[in-house]
C-alpha positions as CSV (number, residue, x, y, z in Angstrom):
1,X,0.0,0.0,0.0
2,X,2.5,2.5,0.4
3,X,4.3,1.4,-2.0
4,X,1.3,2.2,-4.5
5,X,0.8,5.7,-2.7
6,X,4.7,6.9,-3.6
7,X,4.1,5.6,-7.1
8,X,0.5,8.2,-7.1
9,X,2.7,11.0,-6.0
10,X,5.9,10.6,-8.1
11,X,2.8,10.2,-10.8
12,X,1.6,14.0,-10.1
13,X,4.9,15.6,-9.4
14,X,6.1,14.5,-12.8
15,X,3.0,16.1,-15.2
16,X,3.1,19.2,-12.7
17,X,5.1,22.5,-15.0
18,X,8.9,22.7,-14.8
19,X,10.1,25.0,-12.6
20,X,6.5,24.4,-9.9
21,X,7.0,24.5,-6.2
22,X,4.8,23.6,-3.8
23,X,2.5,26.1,-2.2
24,X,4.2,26.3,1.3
25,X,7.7,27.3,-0.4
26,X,6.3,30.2,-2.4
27,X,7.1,34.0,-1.7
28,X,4.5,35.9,-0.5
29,X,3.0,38.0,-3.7
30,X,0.5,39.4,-5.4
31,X,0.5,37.9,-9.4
32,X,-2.2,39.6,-11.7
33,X,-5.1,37.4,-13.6
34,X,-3.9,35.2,-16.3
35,X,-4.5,36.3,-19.7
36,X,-8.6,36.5,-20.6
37,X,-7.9,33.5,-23.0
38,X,-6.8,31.3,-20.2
39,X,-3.1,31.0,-21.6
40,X,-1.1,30.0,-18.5
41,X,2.3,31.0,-20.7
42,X,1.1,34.7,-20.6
43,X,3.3,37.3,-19.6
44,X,2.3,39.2,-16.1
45,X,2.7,40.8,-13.5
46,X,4.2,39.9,-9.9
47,X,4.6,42.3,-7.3
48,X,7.1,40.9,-4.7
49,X,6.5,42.4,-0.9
50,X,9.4,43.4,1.2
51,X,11.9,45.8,3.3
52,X,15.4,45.3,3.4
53,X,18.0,48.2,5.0
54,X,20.9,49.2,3.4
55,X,23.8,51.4,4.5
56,X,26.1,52.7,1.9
57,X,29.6,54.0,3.0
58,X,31.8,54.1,-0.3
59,X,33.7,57.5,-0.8
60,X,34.0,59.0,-3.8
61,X,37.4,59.1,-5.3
62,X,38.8,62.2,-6.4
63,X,40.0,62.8,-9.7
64,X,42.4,66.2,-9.8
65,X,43.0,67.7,-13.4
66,X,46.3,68.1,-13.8
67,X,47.7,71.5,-16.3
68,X,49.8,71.2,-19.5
69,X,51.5,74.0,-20.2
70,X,53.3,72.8,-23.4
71,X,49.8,71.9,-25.2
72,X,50.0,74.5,-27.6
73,X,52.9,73.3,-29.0
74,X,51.8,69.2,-28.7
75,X,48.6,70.6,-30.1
76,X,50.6,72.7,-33.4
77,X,52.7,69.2,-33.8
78,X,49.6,67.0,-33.9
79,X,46.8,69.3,-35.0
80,X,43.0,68.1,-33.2
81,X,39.9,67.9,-34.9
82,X,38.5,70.7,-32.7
83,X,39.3,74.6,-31.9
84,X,39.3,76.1,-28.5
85,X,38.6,79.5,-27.8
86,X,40.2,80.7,-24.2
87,X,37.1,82.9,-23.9
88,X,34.4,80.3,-24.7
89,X,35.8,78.2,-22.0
90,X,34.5,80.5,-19.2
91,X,31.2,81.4,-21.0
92,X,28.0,79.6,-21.3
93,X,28.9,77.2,-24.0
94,X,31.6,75.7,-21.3
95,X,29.4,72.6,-21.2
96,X,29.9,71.8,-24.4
97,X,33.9,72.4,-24.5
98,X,35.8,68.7,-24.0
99,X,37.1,68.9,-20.4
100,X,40.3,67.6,-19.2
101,X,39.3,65.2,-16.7
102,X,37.3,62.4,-16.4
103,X,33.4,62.5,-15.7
104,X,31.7,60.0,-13.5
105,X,29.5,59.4,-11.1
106,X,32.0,57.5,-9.2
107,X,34.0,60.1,-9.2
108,X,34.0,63.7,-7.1
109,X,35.1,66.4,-9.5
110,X,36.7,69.7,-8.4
111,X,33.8,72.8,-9.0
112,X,37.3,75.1,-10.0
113,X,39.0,73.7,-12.8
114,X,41.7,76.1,-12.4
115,X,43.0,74.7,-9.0
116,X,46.3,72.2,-9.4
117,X,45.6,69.3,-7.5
118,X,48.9,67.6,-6.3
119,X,51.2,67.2,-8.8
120,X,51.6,68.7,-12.5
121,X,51.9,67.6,-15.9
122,X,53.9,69.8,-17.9
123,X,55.7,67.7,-20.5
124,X,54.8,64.7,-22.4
125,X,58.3,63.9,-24.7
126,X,58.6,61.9,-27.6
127,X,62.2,61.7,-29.6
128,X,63.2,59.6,-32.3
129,X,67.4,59.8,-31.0
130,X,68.2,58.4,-28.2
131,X,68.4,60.5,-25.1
132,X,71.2,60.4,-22.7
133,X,70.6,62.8,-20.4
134,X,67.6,65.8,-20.0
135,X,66.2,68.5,-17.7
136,X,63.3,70.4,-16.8
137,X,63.7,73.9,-15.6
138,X,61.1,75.5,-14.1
139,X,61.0,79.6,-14.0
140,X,59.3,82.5,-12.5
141,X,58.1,86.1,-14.2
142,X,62.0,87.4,-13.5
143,X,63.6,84.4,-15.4
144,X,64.8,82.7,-12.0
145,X,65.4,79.2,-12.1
146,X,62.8,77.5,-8.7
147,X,63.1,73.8,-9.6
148,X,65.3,71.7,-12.1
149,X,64.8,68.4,-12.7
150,X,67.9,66.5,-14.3
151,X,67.7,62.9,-14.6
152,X,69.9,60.6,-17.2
153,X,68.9,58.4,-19.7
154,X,65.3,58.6,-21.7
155,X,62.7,60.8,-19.9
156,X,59.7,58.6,-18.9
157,X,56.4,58.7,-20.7
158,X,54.8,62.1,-18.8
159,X,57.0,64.4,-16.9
160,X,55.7,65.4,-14.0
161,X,56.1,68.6,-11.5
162,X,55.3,68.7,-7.3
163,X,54.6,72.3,-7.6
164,X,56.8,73.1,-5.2
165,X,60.6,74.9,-5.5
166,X,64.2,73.3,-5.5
167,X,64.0,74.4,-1.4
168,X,60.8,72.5,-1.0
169,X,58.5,75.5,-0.7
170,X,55.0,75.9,-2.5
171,X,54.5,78.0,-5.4
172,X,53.4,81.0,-5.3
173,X,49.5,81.5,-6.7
174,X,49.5,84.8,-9.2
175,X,52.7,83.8,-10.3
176,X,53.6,83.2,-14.2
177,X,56.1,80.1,-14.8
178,X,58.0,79.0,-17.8
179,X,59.0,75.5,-18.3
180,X,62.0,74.8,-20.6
181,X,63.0,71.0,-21.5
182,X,66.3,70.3,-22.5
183,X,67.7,66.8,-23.8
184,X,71.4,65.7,-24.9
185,X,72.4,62.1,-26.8
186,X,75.2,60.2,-26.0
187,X,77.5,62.6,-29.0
188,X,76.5,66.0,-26.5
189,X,73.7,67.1,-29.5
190,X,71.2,69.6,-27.7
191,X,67.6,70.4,-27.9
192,X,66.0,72.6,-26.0
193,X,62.2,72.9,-26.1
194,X,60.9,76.2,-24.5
195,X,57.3,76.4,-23.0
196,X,54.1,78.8,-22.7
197,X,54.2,80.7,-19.8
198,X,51.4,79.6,-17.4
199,X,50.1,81.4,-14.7
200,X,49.2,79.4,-11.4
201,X,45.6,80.6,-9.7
202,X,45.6,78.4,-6.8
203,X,46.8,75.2,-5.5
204,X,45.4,72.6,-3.2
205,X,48.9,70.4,-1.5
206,X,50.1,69.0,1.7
207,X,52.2,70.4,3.7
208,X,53.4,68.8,6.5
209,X,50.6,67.7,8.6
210,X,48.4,70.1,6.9
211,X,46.3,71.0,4.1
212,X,46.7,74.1,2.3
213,X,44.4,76.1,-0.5
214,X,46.3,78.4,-1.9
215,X,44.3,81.6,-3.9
216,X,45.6,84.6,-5.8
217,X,43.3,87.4,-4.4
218,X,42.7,88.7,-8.2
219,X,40.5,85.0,-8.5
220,X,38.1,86.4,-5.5
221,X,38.2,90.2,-4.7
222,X,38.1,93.2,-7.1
223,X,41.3,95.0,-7.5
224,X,42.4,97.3,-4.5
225,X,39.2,96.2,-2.6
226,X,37.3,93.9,-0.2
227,X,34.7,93.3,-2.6
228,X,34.1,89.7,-4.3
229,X,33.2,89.1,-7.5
230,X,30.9,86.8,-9.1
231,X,33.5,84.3,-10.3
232,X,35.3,83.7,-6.9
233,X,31.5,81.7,-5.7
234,X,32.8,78.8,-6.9
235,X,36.3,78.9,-5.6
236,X,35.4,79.5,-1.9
237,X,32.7,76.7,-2.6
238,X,35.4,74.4,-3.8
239,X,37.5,75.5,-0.9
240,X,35.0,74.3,1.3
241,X,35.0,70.9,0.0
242,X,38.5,70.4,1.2
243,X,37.9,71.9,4.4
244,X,35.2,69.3,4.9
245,X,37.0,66.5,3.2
246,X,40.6,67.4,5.1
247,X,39.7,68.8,8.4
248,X,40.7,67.7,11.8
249,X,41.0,70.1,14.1
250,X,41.3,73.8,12.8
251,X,40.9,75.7,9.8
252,X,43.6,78.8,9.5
253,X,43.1,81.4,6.9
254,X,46.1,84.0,6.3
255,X,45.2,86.9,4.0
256,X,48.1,88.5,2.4
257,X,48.1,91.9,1.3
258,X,50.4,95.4,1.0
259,X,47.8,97.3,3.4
260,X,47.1,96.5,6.9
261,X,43.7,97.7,6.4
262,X,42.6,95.8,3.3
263,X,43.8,92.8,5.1
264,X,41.6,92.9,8.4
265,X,38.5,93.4,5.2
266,X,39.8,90.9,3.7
267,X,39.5,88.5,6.8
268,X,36.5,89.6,7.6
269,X,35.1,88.5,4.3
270,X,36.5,85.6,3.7
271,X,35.3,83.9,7.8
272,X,31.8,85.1,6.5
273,X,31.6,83.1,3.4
274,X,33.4,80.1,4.7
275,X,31.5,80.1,7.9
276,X,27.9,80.6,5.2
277,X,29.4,77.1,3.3
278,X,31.2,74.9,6.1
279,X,29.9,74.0,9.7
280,X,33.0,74.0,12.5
281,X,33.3,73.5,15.8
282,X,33.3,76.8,18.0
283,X,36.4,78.4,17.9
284,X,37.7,75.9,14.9
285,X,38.1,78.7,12.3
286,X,40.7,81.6,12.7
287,X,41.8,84.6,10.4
288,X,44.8,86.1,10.7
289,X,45.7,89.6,8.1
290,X,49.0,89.2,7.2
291,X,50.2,92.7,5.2
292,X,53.6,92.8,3.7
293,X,54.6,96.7,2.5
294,X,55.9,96.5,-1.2
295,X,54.2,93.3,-1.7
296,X,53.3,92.7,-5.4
297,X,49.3,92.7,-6.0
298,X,49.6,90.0,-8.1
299,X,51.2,88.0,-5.6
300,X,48.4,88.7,-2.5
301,X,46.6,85.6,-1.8
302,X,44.7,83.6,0.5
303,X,45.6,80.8,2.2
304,X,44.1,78.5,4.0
305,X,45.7,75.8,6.5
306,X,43.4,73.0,7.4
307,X,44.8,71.0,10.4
C-alpha cells in the first residue's frame, strides 16, 4: 500500500510544469489574472512584498586635473579635430567644450577647474634619438630658475612637476612660470624645447601635517578692494570641499596683502563666506591679516591651513 501511494505521488509531481514549487515554499506576492484566453504561458505581473535596509559608505574618489602648459605646441605638432577659444571656456557654451578630466558618477570632480591638485603635468616627450641625459627647468616672471629636474637616460612617458621649488616651498599663486625642456644624446647634441608661460591661480597640496588652499586674491576680490566678484563663488565653494573633506582640528586662513587695512577686510570677508558654506566647531576657524609693504598685488593671496 504504500508502495502504490509513492508511485500516485511521483505520478503527479512528474506532469506538474517545470520549474512548480509547492505552495508552502512560495514567496509571499501578489500575481495579476492570467491572460482573458486562459493562456497560463502569458506574460504578467508579480509584485514581490518586502523591506530590506541598506547602508552605503563608499567614498568618492577624487580625480584632480592636472595642467599642461606645453599643449600649444603638442597641439601645433599634432593638430585636433577641434578649436578652442580661451574665452568660450568661461562662457556659457563651457558645457559643451571637451574637459580635461574624467566624468563619472563615481567620481567627485573639483567645482574650480583652475585649481592644481597635487602634482603637475607639464611635459609629455617623444624623440626619435636616443636621449642620454635631459632636464626640466622650471621659471618665474623674473627668469629665476625655482626647480630643475635633471635625470639621465630617456625621460619617462609624462614628466611630471610637485609644484613646489628646488627648497621645497609651495609655489606661489599669481605667479607666471615658464618651463624649458632640454635633452642631450650620447654625441653631447642639444635640444631645447621652451614652454608657454602659465600662470598658477591656486593650489590645493600637503604640507606637512596640513592642508593648504592656496588663492591669488585677483581670483576672489576686485582689485584694490574687499569686494568679491561673481566668479570667486565657486572657488570658496570648492575651498569648502577640502575643508570638509581634510579637516581635523582647525581651519587657518592668512590673508596677504600690501595694506594692513585691506587685510583685516579681507579676513572679515572671507570667515563670513566660509562660515555661510562649512559647519565647524566653536572656535575651529581663525583669520589672521597678514600685510607685507611693497608686496606685489599679483602675488596677495589667501591661504588657508586645514589641520
Amino acid at each position: 500500500m504504500t508502495l502504490l501511494v509513492a508511485l500516485l505521488l511521483f505520478a503527479q509531481l512528474a506532469q506538474a510544469p517545470a520549474g512548480t514549487e509547492p505552495a508552502a515554499a512560495r514567496p509571499e506576492s501578489t500575481a495579476a489574472p492570467s491572460s482573458p484566453n486562459g493562456d497560463r504561458h502569458a506574460i504578467g505581473e508579480e509584485v514581490i512584498k518586502g523591506e530590506s535596509e541598506v547602508r552605503i559608505e563608499d567614498v568618492k574618489p577624487y580625480f584632480a586635473p592636472q595642467i599642461d602648459p606645453f599643449a600649444p605646441i603638442n597641439e601645433m605638432l599634432a593638430p585636433q579635430s577641434y578649436v578652442l577659444d580661451d574665452a568660450l571656456y568661461h562662457s556659457v557654451d563651457s558645457m559643451t567644450i571637451p574637459q580635461h578630466f574624467v566624468h563619472s558618477s563615481y567620481l567627485r570632480v573639483p567645482v574650480e577647474r583652475d585649481f592644481i591638485y597635487g602634482d603637475m603635468m607639464v611635459f609629455l616627450p617623444s624623440f626619435e634619438q636616443r636621449v642620454a641625459a635631459w632636464n626640466l627647468e622650471v621659471s618665474n616672471s623674473l627668469g629665476e630658475t625655482v626647480r630643475r629636474i635633471s635625470r639621465t637616460g630617456p625621460p619617462p612617458a609624462v614628466i611630471t612637476w610637485d609644484g613646489k621649488t628646488d627648497a621645497g616651498e609651495p609655489i606661489a599663486p599669481g605667479e607666471v612660470y615658464s618651463f624649458t625642456f632640454n635633452a642631450s644624446d650620447a654625441q653631447g647634441n642639444q635640444t631645447r624645447i621652451p614652454g608657454t608661460p602659465q600662470r598658477i591661480n591656486g593650489l590645493v597640496q600637503p604640507v606637512g601635517e596640513e592642508w593648504v588652499v592656496s588663492i591669488a586674491a585677483d581670483q576672489l576680490f576686485l582689485d584694490g578692494g574687499a569686494q568679491l566678484f561673481e566668479q570667486a563663488a565657486p572657488r570658496l565653494d570648492e575651498a569648502a570641499n577640502v575643508i570638509k573633506e581634510k579637516f581635523k582640528n582647525q581651519v587657518v586662513v592668512y590673508v596677504y596683502t600690501e595694506q594692513e587695512r585691506l587685510s583685516a577686510e579681507r579676513c572679515r570677508v572671507i570667515q563670513a563666506e566660509l562660515n555661510s558654506r562649512v559647519v565647524l566647531p566653536a572656535g575651529a576657524l581663525n583669520v589672521v591679516p597678514r600685510f607685507v609693504p611693497g608686496l606685489q598685488p599679483k602675488l596677495s593671496k589667501v591661504e588657508i591651513h586645514i589641520l
